[in-house]
N, C-alpha and C positions, 0 to 999 in steps of 0.2 A: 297396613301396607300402603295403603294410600295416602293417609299422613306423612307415612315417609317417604313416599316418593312427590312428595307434595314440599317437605321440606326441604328436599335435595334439588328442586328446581329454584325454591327461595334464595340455596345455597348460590346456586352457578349464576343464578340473577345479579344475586349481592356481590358477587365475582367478578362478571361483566362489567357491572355497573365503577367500579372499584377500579378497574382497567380502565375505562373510558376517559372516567375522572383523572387521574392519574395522566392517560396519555395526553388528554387537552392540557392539563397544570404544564406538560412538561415542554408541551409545544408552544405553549403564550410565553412560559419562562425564556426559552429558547430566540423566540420573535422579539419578547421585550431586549432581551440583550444583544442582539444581532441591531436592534434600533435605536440605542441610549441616546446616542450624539442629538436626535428629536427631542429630546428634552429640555433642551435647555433653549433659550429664547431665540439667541442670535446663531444656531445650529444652521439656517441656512443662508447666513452670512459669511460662515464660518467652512463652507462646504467647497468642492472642485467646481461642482454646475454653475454656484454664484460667480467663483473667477474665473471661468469661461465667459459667462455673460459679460462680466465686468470687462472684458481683455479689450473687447474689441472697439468699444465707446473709448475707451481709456490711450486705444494705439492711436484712433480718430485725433482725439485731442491732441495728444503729443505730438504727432502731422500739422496739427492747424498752428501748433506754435511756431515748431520751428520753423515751418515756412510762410509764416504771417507778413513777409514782405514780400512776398511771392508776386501779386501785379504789379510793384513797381520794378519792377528788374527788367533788365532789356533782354532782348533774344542771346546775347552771346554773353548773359550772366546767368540765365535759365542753364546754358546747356554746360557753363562752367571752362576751366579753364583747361583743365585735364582731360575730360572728355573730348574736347575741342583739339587737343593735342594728340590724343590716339585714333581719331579722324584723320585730321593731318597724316597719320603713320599711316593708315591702310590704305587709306586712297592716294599717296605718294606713289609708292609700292604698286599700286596699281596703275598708276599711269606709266611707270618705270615699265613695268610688265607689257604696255600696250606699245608704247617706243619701242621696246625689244624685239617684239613681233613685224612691226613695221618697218625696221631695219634689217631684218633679217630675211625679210619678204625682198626690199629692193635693193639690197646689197650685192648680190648677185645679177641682178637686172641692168643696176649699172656699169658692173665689171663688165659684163657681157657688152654693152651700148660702149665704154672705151675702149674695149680690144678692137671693136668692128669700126671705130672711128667715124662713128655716125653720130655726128653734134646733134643734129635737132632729138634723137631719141635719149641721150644723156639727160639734154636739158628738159622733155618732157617728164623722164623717171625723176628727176630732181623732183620738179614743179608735185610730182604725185605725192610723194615722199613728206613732200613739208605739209602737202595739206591731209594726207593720213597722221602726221604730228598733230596738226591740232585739230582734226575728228577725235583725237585721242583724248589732249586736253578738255577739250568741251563736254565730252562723254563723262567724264569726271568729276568735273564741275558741276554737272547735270544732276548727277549723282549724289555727292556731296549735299547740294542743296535740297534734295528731295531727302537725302535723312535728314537734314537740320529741318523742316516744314513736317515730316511727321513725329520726328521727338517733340515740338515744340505743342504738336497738337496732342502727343500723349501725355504730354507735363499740365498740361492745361484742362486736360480733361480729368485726370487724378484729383489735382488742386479742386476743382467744381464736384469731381465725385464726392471727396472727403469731404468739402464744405455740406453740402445736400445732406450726407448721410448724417451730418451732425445736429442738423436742422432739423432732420425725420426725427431723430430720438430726445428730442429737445423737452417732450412730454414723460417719457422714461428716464434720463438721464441730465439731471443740471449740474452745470458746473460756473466756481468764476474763481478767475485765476488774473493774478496780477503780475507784470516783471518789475520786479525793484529796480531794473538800470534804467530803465527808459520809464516806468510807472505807466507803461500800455497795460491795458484790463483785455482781457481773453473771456466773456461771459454768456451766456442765454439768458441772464436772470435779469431782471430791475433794476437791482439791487444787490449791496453783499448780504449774504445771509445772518440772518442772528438766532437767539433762544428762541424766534417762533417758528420758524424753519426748520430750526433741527426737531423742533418737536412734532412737528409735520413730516417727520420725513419714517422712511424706512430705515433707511440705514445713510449714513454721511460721515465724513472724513475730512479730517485737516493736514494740508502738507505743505510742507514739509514734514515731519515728525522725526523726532529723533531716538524712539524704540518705533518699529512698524509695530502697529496692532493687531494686524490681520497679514497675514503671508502673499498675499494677493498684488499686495500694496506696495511692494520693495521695488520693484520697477521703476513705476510712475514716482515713486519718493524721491529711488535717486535723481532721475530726473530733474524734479524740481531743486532740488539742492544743489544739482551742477549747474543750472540754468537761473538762479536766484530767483526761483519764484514763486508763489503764497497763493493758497488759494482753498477751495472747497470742492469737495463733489457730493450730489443729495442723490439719493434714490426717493422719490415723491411717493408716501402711501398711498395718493388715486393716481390713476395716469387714463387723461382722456380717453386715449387708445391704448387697445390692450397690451403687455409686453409680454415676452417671455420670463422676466425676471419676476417681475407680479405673479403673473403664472405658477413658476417654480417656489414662490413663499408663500402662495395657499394652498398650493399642494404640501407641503413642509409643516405647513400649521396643522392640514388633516392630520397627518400622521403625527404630529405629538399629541392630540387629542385622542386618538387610537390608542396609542402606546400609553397614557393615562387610564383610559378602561381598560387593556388588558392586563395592567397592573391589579387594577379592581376583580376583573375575573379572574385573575392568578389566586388570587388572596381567596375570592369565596369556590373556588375549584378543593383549595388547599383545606379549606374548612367541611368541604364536602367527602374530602376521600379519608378526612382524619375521620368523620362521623360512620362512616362506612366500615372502616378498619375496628372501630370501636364496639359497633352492631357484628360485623364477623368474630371478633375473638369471645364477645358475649357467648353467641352461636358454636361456638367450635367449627364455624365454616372452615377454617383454614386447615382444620385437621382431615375434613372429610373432603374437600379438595386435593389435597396431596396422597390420600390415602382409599379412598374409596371412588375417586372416579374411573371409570371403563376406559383400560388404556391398552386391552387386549388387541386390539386392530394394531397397536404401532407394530410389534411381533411379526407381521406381515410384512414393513419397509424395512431393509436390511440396514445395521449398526449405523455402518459407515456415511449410507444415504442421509441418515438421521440426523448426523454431525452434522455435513455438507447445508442439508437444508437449514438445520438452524443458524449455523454463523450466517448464510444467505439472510434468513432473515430478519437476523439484529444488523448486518449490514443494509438491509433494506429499511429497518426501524429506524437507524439513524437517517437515512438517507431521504427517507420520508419527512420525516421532523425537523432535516434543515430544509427543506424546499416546500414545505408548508403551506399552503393560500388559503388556511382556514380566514382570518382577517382582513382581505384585502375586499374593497367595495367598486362595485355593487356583489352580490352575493351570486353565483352562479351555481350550476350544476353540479361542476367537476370536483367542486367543497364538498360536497354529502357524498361524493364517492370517493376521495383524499379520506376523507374521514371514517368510512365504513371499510376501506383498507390497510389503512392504518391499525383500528379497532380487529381485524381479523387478522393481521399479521402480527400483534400485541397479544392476541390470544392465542396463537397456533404456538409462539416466542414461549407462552405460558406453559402449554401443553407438552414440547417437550423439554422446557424446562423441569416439570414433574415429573416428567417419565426416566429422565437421568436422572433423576434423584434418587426413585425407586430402583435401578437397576444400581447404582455405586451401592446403595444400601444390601440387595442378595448379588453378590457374587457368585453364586452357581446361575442366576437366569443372563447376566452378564458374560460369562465365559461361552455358554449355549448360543447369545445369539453374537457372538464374535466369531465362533465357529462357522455360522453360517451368512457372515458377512460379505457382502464381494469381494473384499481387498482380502481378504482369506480365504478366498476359494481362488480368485486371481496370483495369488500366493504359490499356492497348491499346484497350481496348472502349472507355473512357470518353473517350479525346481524339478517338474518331470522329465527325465533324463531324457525320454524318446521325441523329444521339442528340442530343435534347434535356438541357440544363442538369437538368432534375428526371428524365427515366428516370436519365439517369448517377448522379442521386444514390440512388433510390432501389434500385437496382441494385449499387452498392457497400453500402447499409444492409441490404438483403437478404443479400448474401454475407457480410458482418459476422455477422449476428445467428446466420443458420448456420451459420457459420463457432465460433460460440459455444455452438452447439447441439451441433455434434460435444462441442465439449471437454468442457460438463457433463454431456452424456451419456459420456462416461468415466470421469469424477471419480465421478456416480453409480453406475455401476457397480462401479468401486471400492470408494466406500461401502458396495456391496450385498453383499460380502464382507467389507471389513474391518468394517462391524458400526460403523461409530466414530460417535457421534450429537453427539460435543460438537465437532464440526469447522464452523465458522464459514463457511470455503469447502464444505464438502458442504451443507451447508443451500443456500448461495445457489446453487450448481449444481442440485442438485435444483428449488428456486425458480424458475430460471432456466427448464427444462425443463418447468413447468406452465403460464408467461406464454408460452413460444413453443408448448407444444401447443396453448393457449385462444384463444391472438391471431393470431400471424406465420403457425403453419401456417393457419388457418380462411382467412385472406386472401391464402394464396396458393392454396388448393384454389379459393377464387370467383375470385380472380384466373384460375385458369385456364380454371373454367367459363365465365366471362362471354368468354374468349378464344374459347373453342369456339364458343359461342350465336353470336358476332359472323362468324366465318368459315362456320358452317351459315347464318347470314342473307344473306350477301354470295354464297353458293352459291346458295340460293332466287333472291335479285336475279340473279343472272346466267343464273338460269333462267327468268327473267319472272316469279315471286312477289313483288307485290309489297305483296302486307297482309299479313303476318305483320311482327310487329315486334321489335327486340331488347332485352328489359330492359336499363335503363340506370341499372345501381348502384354506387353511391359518388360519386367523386369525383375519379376517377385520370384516368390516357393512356385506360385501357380502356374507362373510361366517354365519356370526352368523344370516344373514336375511335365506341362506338356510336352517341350522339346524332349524330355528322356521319354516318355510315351512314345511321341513322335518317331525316336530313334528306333527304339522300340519294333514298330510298327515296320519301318523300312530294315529292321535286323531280320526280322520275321520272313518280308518278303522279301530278301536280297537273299535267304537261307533256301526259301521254295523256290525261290527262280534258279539257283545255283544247283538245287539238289534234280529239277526238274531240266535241267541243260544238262547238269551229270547222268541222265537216266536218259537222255535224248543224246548225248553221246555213245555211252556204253550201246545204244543199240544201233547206233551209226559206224562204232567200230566194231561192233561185232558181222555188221552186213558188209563193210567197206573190208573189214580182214578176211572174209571168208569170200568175200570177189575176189580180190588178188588174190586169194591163195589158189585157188579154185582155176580159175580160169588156165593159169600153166598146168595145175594138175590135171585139168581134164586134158588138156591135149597131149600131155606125159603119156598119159590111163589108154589116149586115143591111138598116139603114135605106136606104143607097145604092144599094142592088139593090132595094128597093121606090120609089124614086124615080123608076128607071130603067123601070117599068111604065107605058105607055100609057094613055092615057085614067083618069086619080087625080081622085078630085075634089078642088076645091080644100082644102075645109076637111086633109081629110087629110094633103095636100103640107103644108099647114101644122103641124097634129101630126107629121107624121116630120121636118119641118125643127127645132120644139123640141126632138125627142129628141135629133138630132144634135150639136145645139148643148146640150145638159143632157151628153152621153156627154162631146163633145169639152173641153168643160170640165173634166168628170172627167178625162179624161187627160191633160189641160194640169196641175190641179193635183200629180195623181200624180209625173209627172216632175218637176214642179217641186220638189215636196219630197223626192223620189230625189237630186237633184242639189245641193238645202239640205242632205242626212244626209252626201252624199259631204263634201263640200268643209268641213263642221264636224268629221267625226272626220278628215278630212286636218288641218284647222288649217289651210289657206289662205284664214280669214277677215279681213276688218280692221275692224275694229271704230271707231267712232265716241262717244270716250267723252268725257263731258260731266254739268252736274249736272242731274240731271231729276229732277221732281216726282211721284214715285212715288204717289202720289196721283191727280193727275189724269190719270197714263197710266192708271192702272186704272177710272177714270171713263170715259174713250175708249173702253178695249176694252167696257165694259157699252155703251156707246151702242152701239158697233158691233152687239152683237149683241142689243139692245133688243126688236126684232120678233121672232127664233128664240125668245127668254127668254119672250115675253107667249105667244107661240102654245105653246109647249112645255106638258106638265100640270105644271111642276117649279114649286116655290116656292123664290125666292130672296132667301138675308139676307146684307145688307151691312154690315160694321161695321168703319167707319176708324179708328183712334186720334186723327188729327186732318189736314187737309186738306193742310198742307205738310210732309212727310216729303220729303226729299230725297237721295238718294244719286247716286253716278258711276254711272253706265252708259251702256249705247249703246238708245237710248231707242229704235229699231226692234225690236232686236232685243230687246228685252226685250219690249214690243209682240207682239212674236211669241208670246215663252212665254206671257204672259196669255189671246192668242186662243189657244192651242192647247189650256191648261188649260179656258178655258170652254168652247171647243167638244167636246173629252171630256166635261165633264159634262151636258151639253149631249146629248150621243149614249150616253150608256154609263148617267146614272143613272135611277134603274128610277122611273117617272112615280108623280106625288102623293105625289115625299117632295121634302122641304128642302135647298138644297145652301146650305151656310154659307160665306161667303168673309170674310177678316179681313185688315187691314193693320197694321200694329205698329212699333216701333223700338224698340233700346237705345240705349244710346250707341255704338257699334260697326257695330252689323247693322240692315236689314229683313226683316219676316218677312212674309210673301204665305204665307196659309193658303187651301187649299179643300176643305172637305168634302163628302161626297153618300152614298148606300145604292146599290151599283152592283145594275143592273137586272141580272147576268148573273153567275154561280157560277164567283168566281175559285178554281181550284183549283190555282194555281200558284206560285213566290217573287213577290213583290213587283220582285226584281231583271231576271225574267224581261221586265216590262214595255217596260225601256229597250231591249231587243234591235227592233232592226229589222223591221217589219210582223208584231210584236207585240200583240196586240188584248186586250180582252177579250171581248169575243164573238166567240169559236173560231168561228161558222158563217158566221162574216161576212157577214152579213146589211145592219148600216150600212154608212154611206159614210164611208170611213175611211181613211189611207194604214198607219197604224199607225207612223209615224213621228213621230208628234206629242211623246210623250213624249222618243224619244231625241234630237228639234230641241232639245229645249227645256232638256232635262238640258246636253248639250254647249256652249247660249249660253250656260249660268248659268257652266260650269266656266269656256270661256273668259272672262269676267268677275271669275273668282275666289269666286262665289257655291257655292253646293249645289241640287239638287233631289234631297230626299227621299218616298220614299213607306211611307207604315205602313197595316197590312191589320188591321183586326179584325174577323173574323168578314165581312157583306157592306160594313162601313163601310170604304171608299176617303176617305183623307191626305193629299193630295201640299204639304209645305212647301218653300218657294221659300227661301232664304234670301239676302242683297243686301250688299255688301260698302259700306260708306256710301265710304269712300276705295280 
């Protein structure tokens, strides 16, 4: 047993080891070719960095020729002939500009000075006039000359810049250059250069040339060939002072020295993982790797994770192996941990590489764990009917994005060892991981709160709580499932407040109906036991026989409108509808009660829009509402005020207004009036059914009209409104 478990460590040793190998051959392989162009001699003559260096010695010179007559030229051949002529333009224009304003200043001054026929003030505005002209001039002049004194000093100071700078790199860069028309020499050197020079030098060039040999060189070539002129340029292998271009081709030089050893370690890498391979298949390692390693724990990571992490991480293997700094010097830290992640993401790459092996091989352990894959249970969820089209979606987008969340948070963590900053996927991972810390987690931590708020709400409801409410935010299932709680919750209590005012009614009409009925029948009950006394005199039989007849009336009319409220808010009325002249029904109801109106202390104002207003109705009943309105005011408004009554039309509607100041302190809604023996005077004192209002509200409805009533302060509104068709 221990032999074998002795040799199955040899096994995964030889394994390791075989990976290692393998991953360094394939990252020097990688390195060498990503760096051929080092190979070869003049690779960093041949490079962008050299014709950068080179651009700027080379623009220098091309400067010092063409203006190598530069101090003999006088000021007005420096500044040119063109130049000198778009001076001229601006500053003309400008003086034109300053006469314009100076004319236009004493132009009026003078008109003014000859209408008034005052000579001395003419000839002063003149005198001002001509010497604002040449304040002008001069201003100009002034001007002019102060640009030509600093162009001339920044033409001069270029000239000296670019000579100096040529001089500075006189150690770094030589050159000597001749012009054929004139035979002037352009040189830093002694001498023209020959075979010992070029063999001293770094890199040097002859131009004109008539193939460019270097890309670099096509500039400065034409140049000389439009210019007729011959010459060299050296780069010196020492230079007193250091340059940048020295610099940049010992650095050039390391690195083809490198790229020569890791040729050499490519080769004995290559030799090492062949000897390896040849030791495993002696061994049968390769069998007892694919076949007997413990690979019961993956069973545990679901299918599809499985997939994801591994393309992750042959996408990380490459991504590792081009950005590589096993080779770069000096040797640093962050290489043995490049290297040891590399090596474990190589091996992990291995691992479920075998484990897909084994399962494509048994297809029943394959179908088992596809079954219980996420993306197959995520499946499952979503074709159940009782899930809406949007949770199913957002419910796959949510598993998505965490699903995403997992992986850049691995890649980041990777990151967070291998140190590697220029990796394009470590940034967006990272990136990734601050939109889903800021956004996706924030709105599923409220997503859940607002779950909880909704289920403690629906707790409280189920306990009788029912004002407390549930915040309702966003715009999700969660929100729109609180607002219907919510609704819910105010169904609930708009039902107990409804059935608790219907039960606070029925016992207010049943006390309020059993007052008025009561009160005429007691004094009926009363009168008729005073009848019943012997020996009355007459006058009296007569007084108890009016009262009888004043109660029994009362109680005629009481029922009668008990039985008009029934049979209106049943709806078993019929109506008689026809066109009536709303007009002179409301004329009627005043006659009707012409005597109550004279005798009352009330002043009353009429005002009709005009005499034939006509609309549909059922002209009793409408008859009705008017007496009922006038006799409330009639009874309720508080004596020596005004009650206003108004008649009106649109094209549509009629409006029946009544106003009055009620004699008695409503302290209740407006709505409370239509309720059934209803008053406003609570001690009920008048003679009233308290029904009058809700007759009157319910004909207008069945007609299709309104009655409104508006309270301000003691002032009582009630608007009739009349449906014309």
């Amino acid at each position: 047993m221990v032999i074998k478990s002795r040799n199955k460590a040899v096994t995964y040793l030889l394994g390791i080891s075989l990976i290692c190998a393998a991953v360094l051959a394939l990252c020097t392989l990688i390195d060498v070719g990503k760096h051929h162009s080092f190979l070869s001699k003049d690779s960093y003559f041949r490079s962008e960095i050299f014709g950068n260096e080179l651009q700027l010695p080379l623009n220098l010179l091309k400067y010092r020729i063409e203006n190598a007559n530069y101090p003999l030229l006088t000021d007005e051949e420096k500044i040119g002939k063109e130049r000198r002529e778009s001076w001229n333009q601006a500053y003309t224009a400008m003086e034109k500009r300053g006469k314009t304003n100076a004319r236009n200043t004493y132009n009026s001054k003078l008109q003014e000075a000859r209408l008034s026929d005052i000579s001395g003030e003419v000839s002063r505005f003149q005198q001002e006039f001509d010497n604002q002209i040449l304040d002008v001039q001069a201003e100009v002049a002034k001007l002019l000359e102060v640009r030509k004194i600093q162009y001339l000093e920044y033409k001069n100071k270029e000239f000296s810049d670019v000579a100096n700078s040529l001089i500075a790199r006189g150690e770094s860069f030589h050159y000597y250059v001749r012009d054929r028309k004139t035979d002037h020499f352009y040189s830093n050197m002694v001498k023209e250069p020959g075979a010992a020079e070029f063999e001293q030098a770094l890199f040097y060039a002859e131009l004109p040339q008539k193939q460019v040999s270097n890309s670099f060189l096509k500039g400065i070539n034409k140049f000389f060939q439009q210019n007729q002129l011959h010459g060299y340029i050296l780069i010196p292998k020492e230079a007193i002072w250091s340059s940048q271009m020295h610099e940049d081709y010992t650095y050039y030089q390391a690195i083809s020295k490198r790229i020569w050893l890791e040729i050499g370690l490519f080769v004995v890498l290559c030799m090492i993982a062949a000897a390896l391979v040849w030791i495993m298949r002696k061994k049968h390692s390769f069998q007892v790797l694919t076949e007997e390693m413990p690979l019961k724990w993956l069973e545990y990571v679901p299918l599809d994770l499985r997939v994801i992490v591994t393309f992750l991480s042959l996408l990380l293997l490459f991504n590792q192996i081009g950005n590589n700094s096993f080779f770069q010097i000096p040797l640093r830290f962050q290489q043995a941990v490049e290297g040891i992640n590399l090596s474990l993401n190589m091996i992990l790459l291995v691992i479920l590489v075998i484990d897909g092996r084994r399962l494509y091989r048994n297809k029943a352990a394959l179908r088992k764990q596809w079954n219980n894959c996420l993306l197959n249970t995520m499946i499952q969820l979503c074709t159940l009917k009782v899930i809406r089209k949007s949770l199913r979606f957002k419910v796959v987008f949510v598993f998505i994005l965490t699903s995403l969340f997992g992986v850049s948070f691995l890649i980041t963590i990777y990151w967070m060892f291998a140190l590697d900053w220029n990796s394009g996927i470590i940034l967006f991972a990272g990136g990734y991981l601050l939109a889903f810390l800021f956004t996706i987690l924030p709105k599923c931590v409220q997503q859940i709160r607002l779950f909880e708020q909704i289920l403690y709400g629906v707790e409280q409801m189920a306990a009788g709580n029912l004002t407390d409410m549930i915040p309702e935010k966003g715009s999700g299932n969660l929100s729109r499932l609180a607002h219907h709680v919510n609704q819910m919750k105010e169904g609930f209590k708009a039902s107990m407040d409804n059935e608790m005012k219907s039960e606070r009614m029925k016992a207010e009409l049943i006390t309020n109906v059993s007052h008025d009925l009561k009160t005429p029948l007691t004094s009926i009950i009363n009168y008729v036991d005073l009848l019943k006394q012997k020996d009355l005199a007459p006058d009296k039989v007569e007084t108890y026989i009016e009262v009888l007849d004043r109660k029994s009336q009362r109680l005629k009319v009481l029922i009668d409108d008990l039985f008009e409220a029934s049979k209106m808010s049943s709806g078993s009325v019929e109506l008689q509808v026809e066109k009536v002249n709303v007009s002179a029904l409301l004329e009627q109801a005043l006659a009707e009660f012409s005597e109550m109106m004279e005798s009352s202390p009330l002043i009353f104002r009429l005002q009709v829009e005009h005499p034939h207003i006509v609309a549909s109705l059922d002209g009793r009943k409408t008859w009705r509402v008017f007496e009922n309105l006038i006799s409330n005011a009639i009874k309720y408004a508080m004596p020596n005020t005004r009650v206003h009554l108004s008649l009106s039309e649109d094209e549509d509607q009629v409006f029946f207004i009544i106003k009055n100041v009620s004699a008695f302190e409503i302290d209740f809604d407006a709505e409370e009036l239509f309720e059934r023996f209803k008053r406003g005077d609570e001690s009920r004192q008048t003679e009233g059914s308290g029904l009058g209002l809700a007759i009157a509200k319910s004909i207008m409805e069945l007609q299709g009209g309104q009655l409104k009533i508006d309270m301000d302060g003691d002032l009582f509104k009630v608007t009739v409104i009349m449906k014309k068709k």
